[in-house]
C-alpha positions in Angstrom: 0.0 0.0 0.0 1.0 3.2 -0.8 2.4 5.6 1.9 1.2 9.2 1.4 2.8 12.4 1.3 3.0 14.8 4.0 -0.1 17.2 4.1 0.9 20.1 1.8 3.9 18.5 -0.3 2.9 18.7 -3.5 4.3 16.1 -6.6 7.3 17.7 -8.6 10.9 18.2 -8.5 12.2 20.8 -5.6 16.0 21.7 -5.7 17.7 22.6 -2.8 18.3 26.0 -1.8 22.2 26.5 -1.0 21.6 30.2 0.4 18.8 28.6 3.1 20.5 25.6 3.5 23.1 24.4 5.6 24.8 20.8 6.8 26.2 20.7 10.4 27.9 18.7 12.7 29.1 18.1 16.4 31.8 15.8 17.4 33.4 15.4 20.7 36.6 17.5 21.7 39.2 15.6 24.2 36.0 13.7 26.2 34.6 16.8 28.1 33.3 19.2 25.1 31.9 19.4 21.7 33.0 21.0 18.2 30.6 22.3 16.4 31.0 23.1 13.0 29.0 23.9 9.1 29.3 22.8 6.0 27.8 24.2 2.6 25.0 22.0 1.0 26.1 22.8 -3.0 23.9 21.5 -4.7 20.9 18.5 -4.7 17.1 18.0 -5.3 14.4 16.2 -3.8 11.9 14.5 -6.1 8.2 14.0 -5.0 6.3 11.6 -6.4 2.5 10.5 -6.2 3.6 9.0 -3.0 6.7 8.6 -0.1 7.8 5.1 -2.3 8.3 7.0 -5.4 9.9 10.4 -4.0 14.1 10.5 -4.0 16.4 12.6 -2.5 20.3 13.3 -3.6 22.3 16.3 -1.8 26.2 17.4 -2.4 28.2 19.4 0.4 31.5 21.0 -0.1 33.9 19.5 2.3 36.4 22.6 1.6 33.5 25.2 3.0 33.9 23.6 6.6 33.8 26.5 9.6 34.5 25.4 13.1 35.2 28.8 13.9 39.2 28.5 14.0 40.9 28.4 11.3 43.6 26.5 12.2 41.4 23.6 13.0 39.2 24.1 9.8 42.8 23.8 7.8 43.3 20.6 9.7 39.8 19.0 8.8 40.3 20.0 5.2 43.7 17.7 5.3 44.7 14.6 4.1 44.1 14.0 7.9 40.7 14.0 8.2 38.3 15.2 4.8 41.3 15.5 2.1 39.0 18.3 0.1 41.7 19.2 -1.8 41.0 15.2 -3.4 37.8 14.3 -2.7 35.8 17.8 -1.8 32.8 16.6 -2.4 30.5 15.0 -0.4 27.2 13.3 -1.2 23.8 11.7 -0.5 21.5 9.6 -2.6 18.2 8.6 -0.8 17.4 4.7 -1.2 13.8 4.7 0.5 11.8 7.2 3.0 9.2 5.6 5.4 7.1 7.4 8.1 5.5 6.8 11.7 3.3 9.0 11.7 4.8 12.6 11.5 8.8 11.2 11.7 10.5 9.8 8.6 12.9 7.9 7.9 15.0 9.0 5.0 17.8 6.1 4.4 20.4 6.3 1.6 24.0 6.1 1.0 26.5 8.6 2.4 29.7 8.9 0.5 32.6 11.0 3.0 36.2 10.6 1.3 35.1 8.2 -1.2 34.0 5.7 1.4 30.4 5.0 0.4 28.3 3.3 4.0 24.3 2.8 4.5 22.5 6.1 6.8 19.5 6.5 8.1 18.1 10.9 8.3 16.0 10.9 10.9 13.9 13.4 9.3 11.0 16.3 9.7 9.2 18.1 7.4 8.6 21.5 8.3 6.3 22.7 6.2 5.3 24.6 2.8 4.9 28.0 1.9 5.1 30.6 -1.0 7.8 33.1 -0.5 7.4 36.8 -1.3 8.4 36.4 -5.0 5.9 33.6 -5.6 8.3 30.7 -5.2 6.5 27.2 -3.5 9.1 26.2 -0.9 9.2 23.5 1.0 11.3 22.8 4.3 13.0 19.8 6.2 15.3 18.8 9.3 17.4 15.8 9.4 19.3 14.3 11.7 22.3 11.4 11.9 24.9 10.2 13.7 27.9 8.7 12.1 31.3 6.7 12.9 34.1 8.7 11.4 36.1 5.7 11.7 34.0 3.9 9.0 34.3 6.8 6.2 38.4 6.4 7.0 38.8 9.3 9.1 41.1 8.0 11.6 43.1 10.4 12.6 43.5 11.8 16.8 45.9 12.0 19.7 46.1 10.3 22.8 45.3 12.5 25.6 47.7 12.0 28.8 44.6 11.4 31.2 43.6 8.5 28.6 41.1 8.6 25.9 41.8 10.3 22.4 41.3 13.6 21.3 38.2 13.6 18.6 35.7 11.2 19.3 34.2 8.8 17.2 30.9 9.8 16.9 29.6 12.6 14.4 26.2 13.9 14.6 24.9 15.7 11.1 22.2 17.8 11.3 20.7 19.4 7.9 18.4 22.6 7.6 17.3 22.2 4.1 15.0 25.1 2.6 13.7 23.8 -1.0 12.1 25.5 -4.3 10.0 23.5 -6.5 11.2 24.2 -9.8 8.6 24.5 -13.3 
């Protein structure tokens, strides 16, 4: 059976609007803080069909745009250490199937960091629709995942001297994704 669409998304194709738009993440800082940083979503499209079986999403992000805040650090992620933008800058997402539970969704796809492709699931809202002041339908969403960087071969850290390591493992993504439906 056919799941429906959220009340209010219409059918068509909606690309992603980089100027609204923005990928971020948080990752544990030497076992007592966070780091918070951004990342640019480039470029990417979601496509609604009659219903949530037919409808796709694909998304790109700029791994050279990242901005912790300090530059020195945002060099360092942009190394061969951790994202090696100067190689592989581009990051990217191509939904494989989007379920709901009532209001939540489930978008799940493949995540490509570094040329390491692995299986994630976007814990995902939809926020809504509305025509901007120059006539344009948008349409608005929140996701949310958590990730190993270990699996997409970012290994690097540093042993801290009261034990643990410097960056943790775990990366949570959060993406606040303002769309246009095009035609």
């Amino acid at each position: 059976m056919a799941t429906p669409l959220p009340a209010g998304l219409s059918t068509g194709t909606y690309a992603i609007d980089a100027s609204h738009s923005q990928a971020a993440f948080t990752v544990r800082h030497a076992g007592i803080s966070k780091v918070r940083g951004t990342l640019a979503i480039t470029d990417g499209s979601i496509t609604v069909g009659e219903d949530l079986e037919s409808t796709s999403v694909t998304a790109q992000l700029d791994a050279a745009s990242v901005s912790t805040g300090d530059e020195n650090r945002d060099n360092h992620l942009r190394s061969a250490d951790f994202w090696d933008a100067e190689n592989r800058s581009t990051w990217s997402f191509s939904s494989t199937s989007i379920t709901n539970d009532g209001d939540d969704y489930v978008v799940a796809g493949d995540l490509t960091i570094n040329g390491v492709t692995k299986p994630v699931e976007l814990a995902t809202e939809f926020a809504g629709t509305a025509t901007d002041p120059f006539g344009n339908p948008r349409a608005g969403f929140e996701a949310t995942t958590q990730i190993s960087r270990k699996e997409f071969g970012i290994t690097w850290n540093a042993a801290l001297e009261t034990g643990g390591v410097l960056v943790g493992d775990k990366v949570t993504i959060t993406l606040d994704v303002s769309t246009i439906k095009q035609g």
